[in-house]
C-alpha atoms as one frame of an Amber mdcrd trajectory, in Angstrom:
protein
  96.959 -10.823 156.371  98.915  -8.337 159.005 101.914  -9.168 160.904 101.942
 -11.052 163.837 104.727 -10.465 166.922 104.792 -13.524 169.330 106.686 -13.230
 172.398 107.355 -15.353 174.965 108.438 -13.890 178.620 108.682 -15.218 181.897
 107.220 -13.524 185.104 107.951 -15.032 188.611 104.708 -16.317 190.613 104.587
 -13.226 192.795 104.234 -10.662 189.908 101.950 -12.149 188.034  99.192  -9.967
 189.655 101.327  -6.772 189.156 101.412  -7.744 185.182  97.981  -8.660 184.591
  97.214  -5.539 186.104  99.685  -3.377 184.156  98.272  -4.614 180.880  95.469
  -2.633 180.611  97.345   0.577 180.844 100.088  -1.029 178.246  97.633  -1.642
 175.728  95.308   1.433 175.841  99.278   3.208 175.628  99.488   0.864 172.370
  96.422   2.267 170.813  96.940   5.785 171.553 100.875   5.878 170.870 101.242
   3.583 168.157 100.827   3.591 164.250  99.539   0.499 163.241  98.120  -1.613
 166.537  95.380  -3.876 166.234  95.083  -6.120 168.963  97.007  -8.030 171.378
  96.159 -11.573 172.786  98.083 -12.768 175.612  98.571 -16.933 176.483  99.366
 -18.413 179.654 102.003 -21.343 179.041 102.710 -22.718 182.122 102.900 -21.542
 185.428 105.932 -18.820 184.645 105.963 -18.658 180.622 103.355 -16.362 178.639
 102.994 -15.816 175.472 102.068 -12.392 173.853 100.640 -12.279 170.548 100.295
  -8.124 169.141  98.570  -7.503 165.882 100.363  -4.794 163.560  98.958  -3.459
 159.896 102.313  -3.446 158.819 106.044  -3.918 158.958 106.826  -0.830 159.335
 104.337  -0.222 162.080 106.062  -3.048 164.354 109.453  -1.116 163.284 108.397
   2.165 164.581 106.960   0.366 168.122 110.194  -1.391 168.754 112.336   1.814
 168.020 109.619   3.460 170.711 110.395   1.128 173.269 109.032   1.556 176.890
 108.449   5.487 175.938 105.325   5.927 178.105 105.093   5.254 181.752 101.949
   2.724 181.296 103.965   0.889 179.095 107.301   1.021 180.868 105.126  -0.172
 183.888 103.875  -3.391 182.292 107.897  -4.288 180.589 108.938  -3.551 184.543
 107.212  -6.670 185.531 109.063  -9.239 183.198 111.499 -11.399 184.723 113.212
 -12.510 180.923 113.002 -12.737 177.472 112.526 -16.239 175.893 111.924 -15.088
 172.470 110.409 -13.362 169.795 109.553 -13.708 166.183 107.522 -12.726 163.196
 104.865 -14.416 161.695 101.906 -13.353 159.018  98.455 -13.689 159.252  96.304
 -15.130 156.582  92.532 -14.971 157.983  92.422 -11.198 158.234  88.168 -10.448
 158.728  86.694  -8.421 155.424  86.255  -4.412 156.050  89.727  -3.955 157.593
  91.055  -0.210 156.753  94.590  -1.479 156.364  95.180  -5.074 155.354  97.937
  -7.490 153.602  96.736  -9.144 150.261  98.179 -12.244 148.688  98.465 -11.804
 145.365 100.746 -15.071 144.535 101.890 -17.892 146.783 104.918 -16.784 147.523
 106.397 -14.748 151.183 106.993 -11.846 148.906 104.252 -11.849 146.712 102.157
  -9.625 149.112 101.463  -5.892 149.372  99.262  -3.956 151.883  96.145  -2.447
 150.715  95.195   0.963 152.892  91.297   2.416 152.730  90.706   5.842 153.451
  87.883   6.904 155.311  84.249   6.635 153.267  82.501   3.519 151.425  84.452
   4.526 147.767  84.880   3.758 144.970  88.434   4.840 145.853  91.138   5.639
 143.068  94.093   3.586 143.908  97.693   4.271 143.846  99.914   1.133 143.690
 103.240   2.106 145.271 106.687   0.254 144.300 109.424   0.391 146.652 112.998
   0.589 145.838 116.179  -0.727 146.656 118.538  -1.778 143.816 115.932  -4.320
 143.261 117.793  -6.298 145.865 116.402  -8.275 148.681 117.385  -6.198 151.577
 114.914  -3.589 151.215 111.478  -4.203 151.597 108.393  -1.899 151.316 108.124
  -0.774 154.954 110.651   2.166 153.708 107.743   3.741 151.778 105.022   3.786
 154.110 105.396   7.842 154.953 104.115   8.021 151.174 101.314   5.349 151.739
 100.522   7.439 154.450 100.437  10.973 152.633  98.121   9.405 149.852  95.884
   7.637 152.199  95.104  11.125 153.798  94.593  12.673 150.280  91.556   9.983
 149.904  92.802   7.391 147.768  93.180   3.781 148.273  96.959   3.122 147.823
  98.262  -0.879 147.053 101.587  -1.204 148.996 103.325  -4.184 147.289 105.832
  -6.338 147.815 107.930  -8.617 144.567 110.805 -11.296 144.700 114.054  -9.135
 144.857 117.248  -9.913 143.657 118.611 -12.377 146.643 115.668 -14.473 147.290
 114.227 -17.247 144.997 112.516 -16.330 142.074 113.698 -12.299 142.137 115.371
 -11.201 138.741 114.478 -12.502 135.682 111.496 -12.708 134.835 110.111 -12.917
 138.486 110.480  -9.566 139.295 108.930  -8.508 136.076 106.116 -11.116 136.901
 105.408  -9.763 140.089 104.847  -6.038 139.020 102.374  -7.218 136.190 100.446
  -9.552 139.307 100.527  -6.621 141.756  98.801  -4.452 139.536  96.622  -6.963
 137.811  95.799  -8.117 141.165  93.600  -4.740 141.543  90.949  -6.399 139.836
  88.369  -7.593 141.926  90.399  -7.295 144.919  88.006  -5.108 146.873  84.614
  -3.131 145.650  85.671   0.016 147.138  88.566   0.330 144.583  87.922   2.197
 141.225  89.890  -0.027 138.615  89.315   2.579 136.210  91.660   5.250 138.084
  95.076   3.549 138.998  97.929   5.034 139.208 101.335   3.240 139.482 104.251
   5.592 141.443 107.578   3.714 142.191 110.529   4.956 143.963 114.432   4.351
 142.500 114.355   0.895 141.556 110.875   0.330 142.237 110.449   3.823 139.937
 111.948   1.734 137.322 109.302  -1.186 137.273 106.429   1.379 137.971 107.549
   3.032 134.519 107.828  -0.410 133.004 104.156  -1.299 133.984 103.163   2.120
 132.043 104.518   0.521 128.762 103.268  -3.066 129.219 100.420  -2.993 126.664
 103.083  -1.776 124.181 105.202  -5.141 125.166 104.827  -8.106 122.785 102.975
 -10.880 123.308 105.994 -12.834 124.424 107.581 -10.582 126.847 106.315 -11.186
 130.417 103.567  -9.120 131.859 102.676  -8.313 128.208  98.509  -8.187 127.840
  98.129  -6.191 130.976  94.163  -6.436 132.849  94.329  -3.256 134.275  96.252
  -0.095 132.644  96.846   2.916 134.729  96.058   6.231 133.964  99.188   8.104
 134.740 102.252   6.437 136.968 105.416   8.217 138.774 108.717   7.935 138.492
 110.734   9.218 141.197 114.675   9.363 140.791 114.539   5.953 138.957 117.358
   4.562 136.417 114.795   4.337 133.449 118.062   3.797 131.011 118.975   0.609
 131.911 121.951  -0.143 128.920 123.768   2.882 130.696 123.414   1.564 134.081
 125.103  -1.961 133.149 127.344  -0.193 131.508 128.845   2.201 134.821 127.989
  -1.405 136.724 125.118   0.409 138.437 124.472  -1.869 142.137 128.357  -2.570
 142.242 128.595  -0.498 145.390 126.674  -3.402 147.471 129.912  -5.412 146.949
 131.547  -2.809 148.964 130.791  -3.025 152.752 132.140   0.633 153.304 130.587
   2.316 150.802 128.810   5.225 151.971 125.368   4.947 151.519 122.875   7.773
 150.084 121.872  10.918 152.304 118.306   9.825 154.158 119.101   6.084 152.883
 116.899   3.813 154.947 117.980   0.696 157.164 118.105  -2.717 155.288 115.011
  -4.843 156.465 117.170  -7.623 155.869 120.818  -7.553 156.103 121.168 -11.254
 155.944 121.067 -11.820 152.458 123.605  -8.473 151.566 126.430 -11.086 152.289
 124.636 -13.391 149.247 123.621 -10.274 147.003 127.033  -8.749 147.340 128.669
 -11.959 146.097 126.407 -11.698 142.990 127.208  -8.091 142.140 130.641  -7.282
 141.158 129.979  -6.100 137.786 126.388  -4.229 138.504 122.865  -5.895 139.153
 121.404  -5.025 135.926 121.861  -7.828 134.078 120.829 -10.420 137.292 118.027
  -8.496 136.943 117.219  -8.247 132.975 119.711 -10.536 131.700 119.712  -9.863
 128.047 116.270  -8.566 127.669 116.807  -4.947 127.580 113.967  -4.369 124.857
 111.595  -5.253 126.938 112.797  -4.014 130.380 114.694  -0.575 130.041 111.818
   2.301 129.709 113.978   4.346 127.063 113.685   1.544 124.917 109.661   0.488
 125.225 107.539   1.728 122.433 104.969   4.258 124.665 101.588   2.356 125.532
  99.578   5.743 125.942  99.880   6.506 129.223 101.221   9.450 130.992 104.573
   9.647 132.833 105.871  12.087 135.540 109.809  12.005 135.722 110.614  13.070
 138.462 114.619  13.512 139.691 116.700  15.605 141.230 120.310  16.873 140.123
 121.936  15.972 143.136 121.211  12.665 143.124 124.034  10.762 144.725 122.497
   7.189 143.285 121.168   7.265 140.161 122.176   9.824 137.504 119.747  12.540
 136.852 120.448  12.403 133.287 118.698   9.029 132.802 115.236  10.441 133.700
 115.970  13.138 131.706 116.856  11.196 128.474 113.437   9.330 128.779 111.388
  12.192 129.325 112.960  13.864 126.331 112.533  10.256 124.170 108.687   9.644
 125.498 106.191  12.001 123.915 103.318  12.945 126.685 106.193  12.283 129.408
 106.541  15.396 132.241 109.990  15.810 133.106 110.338  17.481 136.466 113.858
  18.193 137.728 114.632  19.277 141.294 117.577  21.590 141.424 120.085  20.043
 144.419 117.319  17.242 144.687 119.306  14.051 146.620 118.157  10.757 146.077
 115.769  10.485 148.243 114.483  14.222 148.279 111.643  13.311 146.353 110.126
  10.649 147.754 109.676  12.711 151.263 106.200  14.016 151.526 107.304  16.867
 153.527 109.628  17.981 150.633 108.672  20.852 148.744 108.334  18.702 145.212
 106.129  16.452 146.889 102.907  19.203 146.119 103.602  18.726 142.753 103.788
  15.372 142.249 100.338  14.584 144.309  98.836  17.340 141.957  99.912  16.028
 138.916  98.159  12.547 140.302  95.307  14.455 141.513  94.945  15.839 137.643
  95.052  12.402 135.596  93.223  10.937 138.300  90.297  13.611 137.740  90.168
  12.860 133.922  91.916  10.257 131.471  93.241  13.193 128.904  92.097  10.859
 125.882  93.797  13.257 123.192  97.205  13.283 124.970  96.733   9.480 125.249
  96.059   9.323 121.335  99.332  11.307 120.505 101.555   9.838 122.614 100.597
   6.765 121.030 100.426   8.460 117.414 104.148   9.697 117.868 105.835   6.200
 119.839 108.225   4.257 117.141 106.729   1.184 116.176 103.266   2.088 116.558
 100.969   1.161 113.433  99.500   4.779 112.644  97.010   5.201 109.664  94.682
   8.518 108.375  92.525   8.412 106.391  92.346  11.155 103.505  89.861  13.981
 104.641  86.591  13.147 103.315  84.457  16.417 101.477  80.941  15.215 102.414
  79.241  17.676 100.444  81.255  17.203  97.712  81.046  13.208  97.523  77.468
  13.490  97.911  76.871  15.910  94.937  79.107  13.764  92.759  78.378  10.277
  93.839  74.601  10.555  94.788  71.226  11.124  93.853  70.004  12.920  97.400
  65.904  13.398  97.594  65.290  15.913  98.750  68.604  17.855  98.031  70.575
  18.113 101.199  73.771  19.958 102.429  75.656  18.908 105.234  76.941  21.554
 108.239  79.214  21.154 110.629  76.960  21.182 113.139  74.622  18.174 111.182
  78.072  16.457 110.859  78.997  16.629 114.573  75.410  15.066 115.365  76.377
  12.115 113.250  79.707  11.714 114.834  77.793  12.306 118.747  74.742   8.958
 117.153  77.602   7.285 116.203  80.243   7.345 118.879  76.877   6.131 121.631
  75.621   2.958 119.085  78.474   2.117 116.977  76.672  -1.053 116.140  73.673
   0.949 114.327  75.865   3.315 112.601  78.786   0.900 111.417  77.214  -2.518
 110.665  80.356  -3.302 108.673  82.531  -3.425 111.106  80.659  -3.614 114.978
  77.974  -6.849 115.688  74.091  -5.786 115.133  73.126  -5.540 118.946  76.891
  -5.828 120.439  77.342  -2.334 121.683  76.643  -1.515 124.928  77.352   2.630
 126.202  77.540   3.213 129.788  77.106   6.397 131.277  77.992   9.912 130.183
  80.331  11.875 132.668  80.217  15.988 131.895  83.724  17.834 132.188  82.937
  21.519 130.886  83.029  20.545 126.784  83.981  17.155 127.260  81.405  14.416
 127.585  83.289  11.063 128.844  81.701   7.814 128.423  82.673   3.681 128.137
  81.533   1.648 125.312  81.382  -2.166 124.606  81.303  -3.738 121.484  82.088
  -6.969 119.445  83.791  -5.262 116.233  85.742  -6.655 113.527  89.417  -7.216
 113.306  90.931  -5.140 111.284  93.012  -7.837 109.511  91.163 -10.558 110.188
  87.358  -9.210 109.145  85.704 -12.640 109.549  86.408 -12.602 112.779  84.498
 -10.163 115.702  86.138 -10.004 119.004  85.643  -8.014 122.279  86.814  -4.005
 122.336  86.663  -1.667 125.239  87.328   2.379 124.192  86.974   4.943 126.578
  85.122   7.732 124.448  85.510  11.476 124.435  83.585  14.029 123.268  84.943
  17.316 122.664  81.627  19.143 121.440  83.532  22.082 121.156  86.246  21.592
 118.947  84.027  18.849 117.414  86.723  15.941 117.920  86.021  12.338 118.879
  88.486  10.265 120.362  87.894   6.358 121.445  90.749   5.228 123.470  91.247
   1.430 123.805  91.690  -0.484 126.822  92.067  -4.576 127.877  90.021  -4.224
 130.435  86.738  -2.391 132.324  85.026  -3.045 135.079  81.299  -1.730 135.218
  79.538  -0.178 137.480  77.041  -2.355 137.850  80.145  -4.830 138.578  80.820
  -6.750 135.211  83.957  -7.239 134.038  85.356  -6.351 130.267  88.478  -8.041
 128.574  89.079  -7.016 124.980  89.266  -9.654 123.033  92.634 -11.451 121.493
  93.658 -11.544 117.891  94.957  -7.752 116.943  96.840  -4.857 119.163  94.760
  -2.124 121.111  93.901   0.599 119.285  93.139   4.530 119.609  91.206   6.212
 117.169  90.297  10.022 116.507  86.527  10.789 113.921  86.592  14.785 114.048
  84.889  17.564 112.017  87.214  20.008 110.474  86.854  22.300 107.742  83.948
  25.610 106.896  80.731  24.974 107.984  79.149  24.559 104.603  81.938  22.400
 103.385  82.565  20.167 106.245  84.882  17.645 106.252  85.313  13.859 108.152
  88.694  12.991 109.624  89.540   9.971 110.951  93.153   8.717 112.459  93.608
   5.392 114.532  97.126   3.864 116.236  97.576   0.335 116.344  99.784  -0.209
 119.889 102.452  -2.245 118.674 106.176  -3.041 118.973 107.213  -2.267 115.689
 105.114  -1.075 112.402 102.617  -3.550 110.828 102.167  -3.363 107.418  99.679
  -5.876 106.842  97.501  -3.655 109.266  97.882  -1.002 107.769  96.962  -2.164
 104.180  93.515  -3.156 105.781  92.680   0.714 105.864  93.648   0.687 101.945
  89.935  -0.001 100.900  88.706   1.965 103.282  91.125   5.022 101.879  90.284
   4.227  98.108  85.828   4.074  98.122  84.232   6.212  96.183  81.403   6.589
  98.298  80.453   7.804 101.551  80.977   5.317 104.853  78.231   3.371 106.244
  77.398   5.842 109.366  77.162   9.338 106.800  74.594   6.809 104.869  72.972
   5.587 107.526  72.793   8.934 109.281  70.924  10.747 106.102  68.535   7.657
 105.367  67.343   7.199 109.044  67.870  10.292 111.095  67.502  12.898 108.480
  65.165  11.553 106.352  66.563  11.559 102.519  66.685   8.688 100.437  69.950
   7.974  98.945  70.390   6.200  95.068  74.231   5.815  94.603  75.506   6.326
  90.849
């Protein structure tokens, strides 16, 4: 889809020469003055009425054109030969041909369940950033306002997902439609075009839209109930950029009042409404604040201070000057979420920081540039170790050498190193379902390739593994695996969803939370040790989950993969007593 103007003019008889001729000039003007043309198409009516159909990428391309005007002589020359305006309106188009750069994507049924996707230059895979517009989450303001970001990223060589949600003041916008719509727009991603890397998405929202950006970072955290709970594609990192992430305090100053008032005096750099005919409906609706039209009572599942963290990594961004939303919001987050980078711009307005020429704006497309380059798997794991609610176990430290000398008959005699240990964990971490037949399907697991980061060796693995709870039954889990060879620590973050390069597509199975887990190798190198730590996302702490570890914590013996590790790779035989 792209947007559509159709005009109709009138041109007496005798200058109908003079225009045809003109457009030539008027439409070479078009492609070397103005963002966003695609095409024009003009249609004879009858003998005095045309109609002129121009192709735009955007909204906010066909904004900046009309603002332009008749600003070059070709194109004030073909305008000079109009005799009237008829009319003009708006339309969208649905048939847009594959392999566009810039194109609108449906990903619902309804007008505002759209969003532009930009290419940059290359054949990809492309990290993506999926911007969210703001706007009190009101229906005046649309995404065009954002596009001088789109723009910015697109240059920096990612693919970036403009989109578009139901807004307070149309049907469906509020609760839970709004909500609804984030979760689509980003879930969307997902087979939406092979030049996008699924695997690196960011999320970056501005004000209101910062709000729901933040939102999407917690939604795997959300319970099952809550809409867009069970997200199919979680982003590495998102941006929040002067957003109200404590929504309690903003119903409770009445935050979106001011759109009652007509002379209110709006923020510095505050853009045009792309719709002022729904402010008189909105303003109606708003006396007390827009929070709760928005949330109604579900602020447990809506306000970012209150979401138990999902893992992923959060820049706050805000500046102290804001004139909309208190800086003290952002900062009260950033100071609640562990992992979260606060960022404060000192006499930062409102929309300071969402201007790519201001001097934050570096910063913020480095700090995307850096989780984009590498999913930091041990930040991921603590973040999640240290949210409330989450379901946390570790496991006692396990004394290899020890357990073996007391609880085995080894043949011949064997030691374990560090260094022996660490192979194990390397084996193990690569075929999970050789190494830990108790709890991963014989001939389930499935690595994919190993990515090299100085001491860190990245890789995806696939299995069908036991539930925790539930060991009877095996169902799908995705972990994103690091290996710190170094510092001899393993960490397996979980995910709902990967797509493969080859092109297949992942989703964990249903039946228990995600999960992160740590195996590392601590201790001397005679007397190594085996630690392992996992974190259960969920809402609140699990007890039943965590007494499935309880065995586990209690054996006398060595686990399955130490076993299995000595008999087949090392050679010994092994007689327990």
């Amino acid at each position: 889809m792209s947007v559509i103007e159709m005009t109709t003019f009138t041109v007496k008889p005798e200058r109908t020469r003079a225009m045809l001729d003109a457009r030539e000039g008027m439409v070479e003007a078009f492609r070397a003055d103005r963002r966003g043309f695609l095409a024009a198409r003009l249609v004879r009516l009858d003998e005095r009425t045309w109609l002129d159909f121009v192709e735009w990428t955007d909204d906010a391309a066909w904004d900046e054109s009309k603002s332009k005007g008749a600003n070059l002589p070709a194109i004030g020359a073909f305008f000079a030969t109009i005799d009237g305006l008829v009319g003009a309106e708006r339309g969208v188009r649905y048939d847009d041909p594959a392999g566009r750069r810039v194109r609108t994507v449906a990903y619902g049924t309804e007008p505002s369940q759209v969003g532009e996707l930009y290419l940059p230059d290359g054949d990809g895979p492309f990290p993506v950033v999926t911007v969210v517009h703001g706007g009190y989450w009101a229906a005046m303001w649309d995404r065009r306002q954002i596009t001088d970001v789109v723009d910015d990223l697109v240059a920096g060589g990612y693919a970036v997902w403009n989109v578009e949600y139901r807004r307070i003041g149309e049907p469906g916008g509020g609760w839970p439609g709004t909500f609804l719509d984030i979760a689509a727009a980003v879930d969307a991603l997902g087979g939406m075009d092979p030049a996008l890397d699924t695997g690196r998405v960011v999320v970056l929202g501005h004000s209101a839209g910062g709000h729901l950006a933040t939102w999407a970072a917690h939604r795997a955290a959300l319970p099952s109930e809550a809409p867009g709970a069970r997200p199919k594609i979680t982003p590495v990192g998102v941006v929040s950029l002067g957003a109200p992430l404590d929504l309690r305090a903003a119903d409770a100053i009445g935050f979106g009042k001011l759109l009652a008032d007509a002379d209110a005096e709006p923020p510095k750099d505050a853009p045009e409404a792309a719709r002022p005919d729904v402010w008189p409906a909105v303003a109606e609706m708003v006396s007390e604040g827009i929070t709760k039209l928005l949330v109604g009572a579900h602020f447990d599942w809506t306000s970012p201070l209150e979401l138990p963290s999902a893992g992923v990594p959060v820049l706050v961004v805000h500046g102290t000057a804001d004139e909309a939303v208190p800086a003290e919001w952002s900062r009260r987050y950033a100071e609640k979420t562990e992992g979260a980078r606060h960022l404060e711009v000192d006499g930062g307005t409102h929309f300071d920081v969402v201007h790519p020429h201001h001097p934050v704006w570096p910063a913020v497309t480095g700090w995307i540039a850096e989780v984009i380059g590498r999913l930091d798997h041990e930040a991921i794991l603590e973040q999640a170790w240290n949210a409330p609610g989450t379901t946390t176990v570790e496991l006692p430290p396990v004394r290899v050498n020890e357990v073996l000398r007391d609880r085995y008959d080894v043949r011949p005699p064997f030691a374990y190193t560090g260094a022996l240990l660490w192979d194990m964990e390397t084996r193990k971490a690569a075929a999970p379902d050789k190494y830990i037949p108790s709890a991963v399907k014989p001939g389930s697991a499935e690595k994919f390739p190993s990515t090299w980061h100085g001491r860190f060796e990245d890789f995806t693995r696939v299995s069908e593994q036991r539930l925790w709870a539930e060991p009877e039954r095996y169902a799908t889990i995705i972990e994103h695996v690091r290996l710190d060879h170094e510092n001899r620590r393993a960490f397996f973050v979980g995910a709902e969803r990967f797509e493969a390069p080859d092109g297949r597509v992942f989703t964990s199975g249903a039946g228990q939370p995600i999960f992160h887990v740590e195996h590392s190798v601590t201790g001397p190198e005679d007397d190594p040790r085996n630690v392992w730590r996992v974190a259960h996302l969920t809402s609140e702490r699990d007890p039943a989950l965590a007494a499935a570890f309880d065995r586990l914590a209690n054996d006398r013996y060595l686990r399955d993969f130490i076993e299995i590790h000595l008999r087949d790779d090392l050679g010994r035989e092994l007689v327990r007593r």
